[in-house]
PAZAVO-623583 format. One line per 3 residues: their letters; for each residue x, y, z of N, C-alpha, C. Coordinates in nm, 4 decimals, decimal comma, padded with zeros to 6 digits. Layout:
! PAZAVO-623583
a	X/Y/Z/X/Y/Z/X/Y/Z ~ ...
END
This chain:
! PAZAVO-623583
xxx	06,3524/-01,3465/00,4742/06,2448/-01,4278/00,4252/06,1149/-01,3983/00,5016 ~ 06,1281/-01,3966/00,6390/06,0316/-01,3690/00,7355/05,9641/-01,2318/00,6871 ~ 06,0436/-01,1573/00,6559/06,0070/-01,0018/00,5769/05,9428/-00,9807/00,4903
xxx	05,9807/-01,0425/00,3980/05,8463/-01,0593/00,2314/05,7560/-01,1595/00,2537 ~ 05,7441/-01,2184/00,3795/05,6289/-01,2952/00,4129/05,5218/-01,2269/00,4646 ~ 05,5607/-01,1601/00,5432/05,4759/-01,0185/00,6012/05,4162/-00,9578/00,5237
xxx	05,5181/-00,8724/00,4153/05,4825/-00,7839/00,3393/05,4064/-00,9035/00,2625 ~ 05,4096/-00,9748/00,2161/05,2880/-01,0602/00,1104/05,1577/-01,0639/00,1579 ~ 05,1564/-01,1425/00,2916/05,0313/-01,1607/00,3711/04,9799/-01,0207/00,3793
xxx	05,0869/-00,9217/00,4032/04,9785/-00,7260/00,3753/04,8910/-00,7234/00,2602 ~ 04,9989/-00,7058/00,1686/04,9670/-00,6944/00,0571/04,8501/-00,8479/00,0129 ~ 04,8626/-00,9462/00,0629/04,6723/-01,0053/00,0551/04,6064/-00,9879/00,1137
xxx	04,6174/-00,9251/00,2431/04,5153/-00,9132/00,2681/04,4476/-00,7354/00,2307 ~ 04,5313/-00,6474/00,1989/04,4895/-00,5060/00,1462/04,4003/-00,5501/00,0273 ~ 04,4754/-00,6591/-00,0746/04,3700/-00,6611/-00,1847/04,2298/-00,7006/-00,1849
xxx	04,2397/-00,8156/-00,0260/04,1022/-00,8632/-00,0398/04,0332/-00,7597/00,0702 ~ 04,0635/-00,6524/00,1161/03,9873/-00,6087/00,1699/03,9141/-00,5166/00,0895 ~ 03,9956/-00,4459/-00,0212/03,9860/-00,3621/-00,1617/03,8938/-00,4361/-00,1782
xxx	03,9006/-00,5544/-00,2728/03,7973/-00,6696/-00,3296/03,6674/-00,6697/-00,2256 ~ 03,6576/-00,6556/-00,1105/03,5537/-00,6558/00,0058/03,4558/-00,5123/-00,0171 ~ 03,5276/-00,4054/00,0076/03,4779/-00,2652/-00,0259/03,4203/-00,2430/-00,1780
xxx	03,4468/-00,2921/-00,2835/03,3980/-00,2680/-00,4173/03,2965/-00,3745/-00,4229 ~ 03,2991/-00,5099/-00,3299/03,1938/-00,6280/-00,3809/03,0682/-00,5773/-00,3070 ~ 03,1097/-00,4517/-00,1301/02,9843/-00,4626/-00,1159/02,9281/-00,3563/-00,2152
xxx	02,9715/-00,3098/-00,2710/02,9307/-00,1563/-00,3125/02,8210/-00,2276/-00,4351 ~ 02,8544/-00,3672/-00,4771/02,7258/-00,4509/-00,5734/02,6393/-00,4641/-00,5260 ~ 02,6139/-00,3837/-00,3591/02,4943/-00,4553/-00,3136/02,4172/-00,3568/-00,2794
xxx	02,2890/-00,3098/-00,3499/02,2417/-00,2105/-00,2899/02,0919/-00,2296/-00,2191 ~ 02,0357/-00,1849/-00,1401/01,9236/-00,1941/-00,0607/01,8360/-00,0344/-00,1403 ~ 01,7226/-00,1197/-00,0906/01,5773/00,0249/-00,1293/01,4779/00,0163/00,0578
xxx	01,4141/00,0635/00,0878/01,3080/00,0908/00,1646/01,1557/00,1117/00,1411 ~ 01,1442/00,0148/00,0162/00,9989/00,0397/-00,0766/00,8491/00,0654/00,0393 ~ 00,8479/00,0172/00,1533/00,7797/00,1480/00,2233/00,7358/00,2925/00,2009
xxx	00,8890/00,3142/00,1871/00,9557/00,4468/00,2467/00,9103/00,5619/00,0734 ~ 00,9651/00,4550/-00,0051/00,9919/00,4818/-00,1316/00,7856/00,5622/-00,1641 ~ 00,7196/00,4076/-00,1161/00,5803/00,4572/-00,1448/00,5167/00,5912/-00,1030
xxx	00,5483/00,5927/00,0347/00,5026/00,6712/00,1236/00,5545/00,8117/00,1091 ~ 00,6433/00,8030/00,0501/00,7035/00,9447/00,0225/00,6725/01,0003/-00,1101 ~ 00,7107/00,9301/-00,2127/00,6786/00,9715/-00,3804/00,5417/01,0461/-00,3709
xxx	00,5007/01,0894/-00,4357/00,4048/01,1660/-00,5063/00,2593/01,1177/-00,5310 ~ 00,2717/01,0001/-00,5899/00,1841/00,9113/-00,6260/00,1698/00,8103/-00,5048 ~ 00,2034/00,7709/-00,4005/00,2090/00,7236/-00,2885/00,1443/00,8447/-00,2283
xxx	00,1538/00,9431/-00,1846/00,0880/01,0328/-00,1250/-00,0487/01,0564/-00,1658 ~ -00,0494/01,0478/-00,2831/-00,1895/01,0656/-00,3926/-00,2780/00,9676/-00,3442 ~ -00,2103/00,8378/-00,3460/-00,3022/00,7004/-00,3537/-00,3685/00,7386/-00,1888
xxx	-00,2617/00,7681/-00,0959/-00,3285/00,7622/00,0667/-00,3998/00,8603/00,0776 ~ -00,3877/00,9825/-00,0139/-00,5204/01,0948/00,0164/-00,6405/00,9959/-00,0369 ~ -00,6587/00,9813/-00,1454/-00,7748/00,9228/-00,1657/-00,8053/00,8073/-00,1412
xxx	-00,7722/00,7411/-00,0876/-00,7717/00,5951/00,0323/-00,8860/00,6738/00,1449 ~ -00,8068/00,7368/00,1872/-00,9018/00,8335/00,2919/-01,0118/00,8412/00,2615 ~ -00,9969/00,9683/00,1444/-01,1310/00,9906/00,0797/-01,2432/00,8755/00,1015
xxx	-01,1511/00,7890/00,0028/-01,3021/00,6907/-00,0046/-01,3399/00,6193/00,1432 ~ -01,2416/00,5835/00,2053/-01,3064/00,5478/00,3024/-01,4010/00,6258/00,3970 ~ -01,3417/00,7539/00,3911/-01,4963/00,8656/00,4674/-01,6012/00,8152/00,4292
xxx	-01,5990/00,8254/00,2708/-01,7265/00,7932/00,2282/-01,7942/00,6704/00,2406 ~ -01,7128/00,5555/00,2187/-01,7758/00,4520/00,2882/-01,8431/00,4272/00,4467 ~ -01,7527/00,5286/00,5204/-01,7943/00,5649/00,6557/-01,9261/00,5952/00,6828
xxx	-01,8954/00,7198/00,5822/-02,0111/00,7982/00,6164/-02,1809/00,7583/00,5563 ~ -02,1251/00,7188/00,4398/-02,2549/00,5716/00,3946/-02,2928/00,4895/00,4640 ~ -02,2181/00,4386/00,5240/-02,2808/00,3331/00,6884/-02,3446/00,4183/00,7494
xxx	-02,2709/00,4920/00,8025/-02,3857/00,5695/00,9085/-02,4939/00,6004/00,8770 ~ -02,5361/00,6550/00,8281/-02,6454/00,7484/00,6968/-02,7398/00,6155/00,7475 ~ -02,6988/00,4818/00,6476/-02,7449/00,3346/00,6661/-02,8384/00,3064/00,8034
xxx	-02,7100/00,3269/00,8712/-02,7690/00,2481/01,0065/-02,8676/00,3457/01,0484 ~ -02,8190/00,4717/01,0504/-02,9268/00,5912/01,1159/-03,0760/00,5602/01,0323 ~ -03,0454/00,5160/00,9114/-03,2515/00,4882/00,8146/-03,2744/00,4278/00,9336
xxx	-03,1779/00,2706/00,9103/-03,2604/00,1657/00,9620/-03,2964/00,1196/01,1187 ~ -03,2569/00,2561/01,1759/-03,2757/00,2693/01,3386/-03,4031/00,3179/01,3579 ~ -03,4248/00,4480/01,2517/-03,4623/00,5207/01,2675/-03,6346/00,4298/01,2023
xxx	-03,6240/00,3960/01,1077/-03,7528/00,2679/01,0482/-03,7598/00,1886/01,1578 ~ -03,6729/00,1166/01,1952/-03,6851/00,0221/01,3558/-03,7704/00,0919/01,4591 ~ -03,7138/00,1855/01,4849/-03,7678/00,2644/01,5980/-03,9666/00,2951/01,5503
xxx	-03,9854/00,3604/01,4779/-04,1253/00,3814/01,3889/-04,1771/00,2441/01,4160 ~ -04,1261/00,1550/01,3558/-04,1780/-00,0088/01,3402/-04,2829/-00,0339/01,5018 ~ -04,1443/-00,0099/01,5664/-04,2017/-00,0514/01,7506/-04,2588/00,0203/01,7660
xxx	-04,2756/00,1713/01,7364/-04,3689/00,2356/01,8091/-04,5304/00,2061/01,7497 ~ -04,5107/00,1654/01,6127/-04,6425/00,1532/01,5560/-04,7037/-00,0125/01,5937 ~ -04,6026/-00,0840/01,6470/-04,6393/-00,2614/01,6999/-04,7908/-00,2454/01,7728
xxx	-04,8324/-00,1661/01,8940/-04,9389/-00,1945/01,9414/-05,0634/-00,1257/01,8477 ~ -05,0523/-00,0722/01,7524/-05,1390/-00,0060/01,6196/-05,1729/-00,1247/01,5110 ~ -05,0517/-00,2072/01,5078/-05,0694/-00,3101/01,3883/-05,0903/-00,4233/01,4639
xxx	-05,1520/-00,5080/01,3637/-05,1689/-00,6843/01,3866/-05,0573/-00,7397/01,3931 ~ -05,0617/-00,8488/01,4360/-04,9191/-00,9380/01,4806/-04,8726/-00,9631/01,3249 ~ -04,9782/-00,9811/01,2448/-04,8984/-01,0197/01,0953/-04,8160/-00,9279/01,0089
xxx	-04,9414/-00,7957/01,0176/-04,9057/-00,6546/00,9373/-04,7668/-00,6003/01,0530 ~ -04,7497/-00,6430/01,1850/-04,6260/-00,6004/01,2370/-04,4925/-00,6818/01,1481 ~ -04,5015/-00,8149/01,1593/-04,4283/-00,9135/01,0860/-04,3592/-00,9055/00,9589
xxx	-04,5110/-00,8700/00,8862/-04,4396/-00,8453/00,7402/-04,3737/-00,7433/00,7811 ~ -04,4362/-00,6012/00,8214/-04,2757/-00,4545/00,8211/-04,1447/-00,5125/00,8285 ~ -04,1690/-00,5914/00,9591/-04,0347/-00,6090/01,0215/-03,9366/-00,7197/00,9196
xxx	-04,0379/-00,8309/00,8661/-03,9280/-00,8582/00,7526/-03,9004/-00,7836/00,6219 ~ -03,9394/-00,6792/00,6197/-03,9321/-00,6228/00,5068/-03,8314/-00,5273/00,5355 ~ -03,8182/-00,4996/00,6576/-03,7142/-00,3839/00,7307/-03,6008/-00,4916/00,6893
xxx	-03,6424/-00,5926/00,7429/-03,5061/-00,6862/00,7937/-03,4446/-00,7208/00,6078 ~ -03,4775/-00,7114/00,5809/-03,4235/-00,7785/00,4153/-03,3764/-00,6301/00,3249 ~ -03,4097/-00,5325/00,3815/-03,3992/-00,3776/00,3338/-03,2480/-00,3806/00,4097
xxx	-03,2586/-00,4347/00,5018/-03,1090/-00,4231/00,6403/-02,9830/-00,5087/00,5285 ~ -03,0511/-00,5923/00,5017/-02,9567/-00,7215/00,4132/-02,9160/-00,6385/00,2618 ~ -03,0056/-00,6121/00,1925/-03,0107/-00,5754/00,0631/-02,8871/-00,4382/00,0689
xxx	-02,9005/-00,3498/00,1845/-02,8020/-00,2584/00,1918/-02,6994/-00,2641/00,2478 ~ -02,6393/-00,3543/00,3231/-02,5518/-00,3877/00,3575/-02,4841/-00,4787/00,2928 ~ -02,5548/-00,5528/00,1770/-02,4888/-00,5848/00,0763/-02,4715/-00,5054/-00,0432
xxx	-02,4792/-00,3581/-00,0411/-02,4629/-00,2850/-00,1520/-02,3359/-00,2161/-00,0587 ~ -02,3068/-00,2116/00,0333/-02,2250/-00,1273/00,0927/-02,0537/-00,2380/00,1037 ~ -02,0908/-00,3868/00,0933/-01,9940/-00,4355/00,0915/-01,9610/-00,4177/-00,0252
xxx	-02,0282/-00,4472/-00,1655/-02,0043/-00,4583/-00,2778/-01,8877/-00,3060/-00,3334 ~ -02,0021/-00,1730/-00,2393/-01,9061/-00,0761/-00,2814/-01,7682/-00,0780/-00,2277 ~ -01,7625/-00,1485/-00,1074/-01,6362/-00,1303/-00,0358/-01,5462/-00,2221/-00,1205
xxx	-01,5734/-00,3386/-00,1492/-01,4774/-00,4671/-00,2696/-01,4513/-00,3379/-00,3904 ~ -01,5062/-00,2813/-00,4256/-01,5241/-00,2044/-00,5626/-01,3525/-00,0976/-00,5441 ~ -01,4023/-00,0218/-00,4179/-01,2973/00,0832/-00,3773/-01,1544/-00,0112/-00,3323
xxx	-01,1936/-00,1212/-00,2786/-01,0908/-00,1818/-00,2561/-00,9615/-00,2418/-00,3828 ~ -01,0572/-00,2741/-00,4704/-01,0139/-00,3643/-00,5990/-00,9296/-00,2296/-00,6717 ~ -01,0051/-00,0712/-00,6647/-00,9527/00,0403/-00,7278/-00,8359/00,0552/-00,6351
xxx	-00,7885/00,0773/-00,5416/-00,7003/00,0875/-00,4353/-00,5786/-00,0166/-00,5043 ~ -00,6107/-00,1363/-00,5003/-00,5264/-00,2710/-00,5178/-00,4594/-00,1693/-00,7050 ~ -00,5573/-00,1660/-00,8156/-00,5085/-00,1581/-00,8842/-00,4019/-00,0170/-00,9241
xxx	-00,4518/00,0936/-00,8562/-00,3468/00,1967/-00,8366/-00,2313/00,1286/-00,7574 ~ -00,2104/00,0686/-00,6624/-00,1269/00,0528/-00,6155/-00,0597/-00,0630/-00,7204 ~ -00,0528/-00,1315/-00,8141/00,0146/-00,1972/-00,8684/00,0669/-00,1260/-01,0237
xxx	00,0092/-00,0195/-01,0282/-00,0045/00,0870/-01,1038/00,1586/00,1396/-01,0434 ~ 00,1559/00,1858/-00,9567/00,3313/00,2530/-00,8610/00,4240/00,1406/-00,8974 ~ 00,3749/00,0075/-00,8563/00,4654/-00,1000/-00,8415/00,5236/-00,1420/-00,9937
xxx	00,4015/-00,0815/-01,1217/00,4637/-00,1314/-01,2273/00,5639/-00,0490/-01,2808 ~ 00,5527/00,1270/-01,2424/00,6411/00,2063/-01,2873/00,7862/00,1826/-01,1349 ~ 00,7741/00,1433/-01,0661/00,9117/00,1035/-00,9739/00,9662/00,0037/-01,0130
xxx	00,9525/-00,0970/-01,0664/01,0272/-00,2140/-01,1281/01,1095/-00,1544/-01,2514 ~ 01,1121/-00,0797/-01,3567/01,1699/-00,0562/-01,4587/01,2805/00,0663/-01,3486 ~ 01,2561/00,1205/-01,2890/01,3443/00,2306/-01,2127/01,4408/00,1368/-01,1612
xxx	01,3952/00,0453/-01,0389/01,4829/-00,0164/-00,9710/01,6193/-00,0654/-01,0752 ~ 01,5603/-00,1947/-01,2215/01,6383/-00,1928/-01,3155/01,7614/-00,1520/-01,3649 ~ 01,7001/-00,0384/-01,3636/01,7992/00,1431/-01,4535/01,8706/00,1530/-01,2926
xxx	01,8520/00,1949/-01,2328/01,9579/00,1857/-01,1032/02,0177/00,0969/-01,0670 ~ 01,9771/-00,0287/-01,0822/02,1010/-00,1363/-01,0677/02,2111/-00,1059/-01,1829 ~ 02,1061/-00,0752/-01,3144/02,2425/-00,0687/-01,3916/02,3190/00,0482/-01,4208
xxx	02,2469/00,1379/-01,3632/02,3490/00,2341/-01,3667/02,4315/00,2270/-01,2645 ~ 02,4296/00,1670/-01,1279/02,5726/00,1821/-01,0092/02,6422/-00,0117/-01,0676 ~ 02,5862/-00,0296/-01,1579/02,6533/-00,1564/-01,1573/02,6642/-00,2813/-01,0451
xxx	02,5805/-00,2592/-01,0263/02,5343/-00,3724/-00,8354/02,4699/-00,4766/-00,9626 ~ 02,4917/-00,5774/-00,8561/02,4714/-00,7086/-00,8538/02,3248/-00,7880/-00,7660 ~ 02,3156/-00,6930/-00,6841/02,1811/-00,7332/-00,6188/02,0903/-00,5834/-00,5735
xxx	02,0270/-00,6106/-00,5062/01,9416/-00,4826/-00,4856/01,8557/-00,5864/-00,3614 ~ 01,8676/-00,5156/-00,2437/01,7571/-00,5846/-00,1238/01,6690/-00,5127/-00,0748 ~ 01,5809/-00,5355/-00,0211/01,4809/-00,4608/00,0766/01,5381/-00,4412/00,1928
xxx	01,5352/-00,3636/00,2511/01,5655/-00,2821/00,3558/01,5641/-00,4070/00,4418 ~ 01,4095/-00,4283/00,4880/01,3356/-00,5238/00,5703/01,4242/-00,6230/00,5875 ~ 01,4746/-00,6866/00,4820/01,5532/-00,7799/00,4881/01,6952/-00,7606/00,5304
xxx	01,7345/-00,7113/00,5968/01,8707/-00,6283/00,6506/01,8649/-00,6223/00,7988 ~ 01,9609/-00,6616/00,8307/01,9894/-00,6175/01,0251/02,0852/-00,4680/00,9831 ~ 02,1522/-00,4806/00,8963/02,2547/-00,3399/00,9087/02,3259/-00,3707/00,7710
xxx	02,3171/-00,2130/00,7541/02,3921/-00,1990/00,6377/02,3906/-00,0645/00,6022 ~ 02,5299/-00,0335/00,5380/02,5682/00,1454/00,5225/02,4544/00,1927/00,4697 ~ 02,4349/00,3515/00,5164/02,3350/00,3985/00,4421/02,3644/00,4540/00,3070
xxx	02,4875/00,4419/00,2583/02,5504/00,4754/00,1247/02,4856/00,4140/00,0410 ~ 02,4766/00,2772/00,1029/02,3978/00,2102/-00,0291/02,2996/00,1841/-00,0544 ~ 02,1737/00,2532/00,0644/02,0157/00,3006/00,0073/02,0213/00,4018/-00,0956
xxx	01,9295/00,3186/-00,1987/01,8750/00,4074/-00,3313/01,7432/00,4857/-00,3339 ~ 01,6728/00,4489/-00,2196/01,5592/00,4711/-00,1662/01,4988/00,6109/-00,2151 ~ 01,6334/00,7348/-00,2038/01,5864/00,9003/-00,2561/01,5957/00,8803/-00,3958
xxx	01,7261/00,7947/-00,4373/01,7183/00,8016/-00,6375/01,5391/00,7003/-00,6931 ~ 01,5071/00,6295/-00,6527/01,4123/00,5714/-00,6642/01,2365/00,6806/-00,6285 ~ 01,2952/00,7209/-00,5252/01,1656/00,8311/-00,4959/01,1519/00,9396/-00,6595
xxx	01,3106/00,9631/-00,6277/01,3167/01,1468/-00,7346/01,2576/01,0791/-00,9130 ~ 01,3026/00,9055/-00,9165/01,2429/00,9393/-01,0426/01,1203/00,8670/-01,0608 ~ 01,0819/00,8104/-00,9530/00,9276/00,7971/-00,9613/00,8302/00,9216/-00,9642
xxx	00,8885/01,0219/-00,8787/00,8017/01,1043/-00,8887/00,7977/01,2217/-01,0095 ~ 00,8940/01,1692/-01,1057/00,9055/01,2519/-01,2386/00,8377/01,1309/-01,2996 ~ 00,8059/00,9960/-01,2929/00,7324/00,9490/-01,4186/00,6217/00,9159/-01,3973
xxx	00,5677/00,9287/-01,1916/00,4323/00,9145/-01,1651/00,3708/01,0260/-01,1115 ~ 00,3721/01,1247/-01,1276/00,3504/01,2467/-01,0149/00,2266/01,2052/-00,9437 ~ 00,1553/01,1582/-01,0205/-00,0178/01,1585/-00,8884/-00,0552/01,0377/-01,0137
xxx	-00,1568/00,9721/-00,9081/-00,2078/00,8314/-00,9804/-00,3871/00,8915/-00,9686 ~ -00,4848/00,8554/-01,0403/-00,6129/00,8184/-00,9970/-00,6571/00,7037/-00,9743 ~ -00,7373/00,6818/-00,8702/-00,7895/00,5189/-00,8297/-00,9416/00,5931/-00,8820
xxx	-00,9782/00,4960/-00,9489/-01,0529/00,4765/-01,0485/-01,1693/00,3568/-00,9833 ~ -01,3065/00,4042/-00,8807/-01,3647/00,3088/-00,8641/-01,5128/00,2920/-01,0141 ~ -01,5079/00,1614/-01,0508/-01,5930/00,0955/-01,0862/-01,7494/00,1313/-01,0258
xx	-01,8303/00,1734/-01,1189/-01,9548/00,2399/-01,1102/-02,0450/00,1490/-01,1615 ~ -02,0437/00,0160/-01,1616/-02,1666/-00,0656/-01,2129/-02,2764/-00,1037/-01,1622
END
């Protein structure tokens, strides 16, 4: 009796460990980081992220160098002009300082808003992928990496998710607004 008690308790616990190995296999994890940063169109978006930001860079500078460079002129011409005709320059410098530094934020919101919308542009073609890969391994959940202390790397989808993003997004354009 003691004997087929054994062998039973084996034989439950082999099945539920079976049952353990196939339930985690419903669970698969991505690294959408990883996923971005690597694909095609993730690479695309951060070259021209760059891009524009040089240029925003380099538009400040340009900026500040006028208005140093008008500043500087201003003072040297102060003991030439009247206290008033100094005044007006200098508010006229000073509101020239405002007026362009509010064209430089505006462009930066502009590049920013183009940035935001390419990037939701990736995120809309990764949601229908993720989908199709749940249902094709038949999982039950799908997690973020992030959200994980440990877990097999068998069950990152992270490369199947890259290979067919980058067949249905190869390169994105961010598209800034010229108004």
């Amino acid at each position: 009796m003691k004997k087929y008690f054994i062998i039973a308790l084996s034989a439950v616990f082999l099945l539920s460990f079976s049952e353990k190995l196939s339930a985690s296999e419903d669970i698969l994890f991505i690294n959408l980081q990883y996923i971005v940063g690597q694909s095609k169109a993730g690479s695309s978006l951060r070259e021209q992220s760059e891009e524009l930001n040089s240029e925003i860079i380099k538009l400040r500078d340009e900026i500040t160098k006028s208005l140093q460079d008008k500043g500087k002129k201003l003072e040297d011409e102060r003991t030439l002009l009247s206290p008033d005709v100094f005044q007006e320059r200098a508010d006229e410098l000073r509101k020239e300082a405002e007026e362009k530094q509010n064209e430089l934020n505006v462009r930066l919101q502009k590049i920013q808003q183009a940035i935001q919308r390419a990037s939701n542009s990736i995120d809309s073609v990764i949601s229908p992928i993720l989908t199709e890969i749940v249902n094709e391994k038949g999982a039950k959940m799908l997690l973020e990496r992030q959200s994980l202390l440990f877990a097999d790397p068998k069950l990152d989808v992270s490369a199947e998710v890259i290979k067919k993003l980058n067949k249905r997004l190869p390169k994105i354009d961010v598209i800034v607004d010229q108004d």
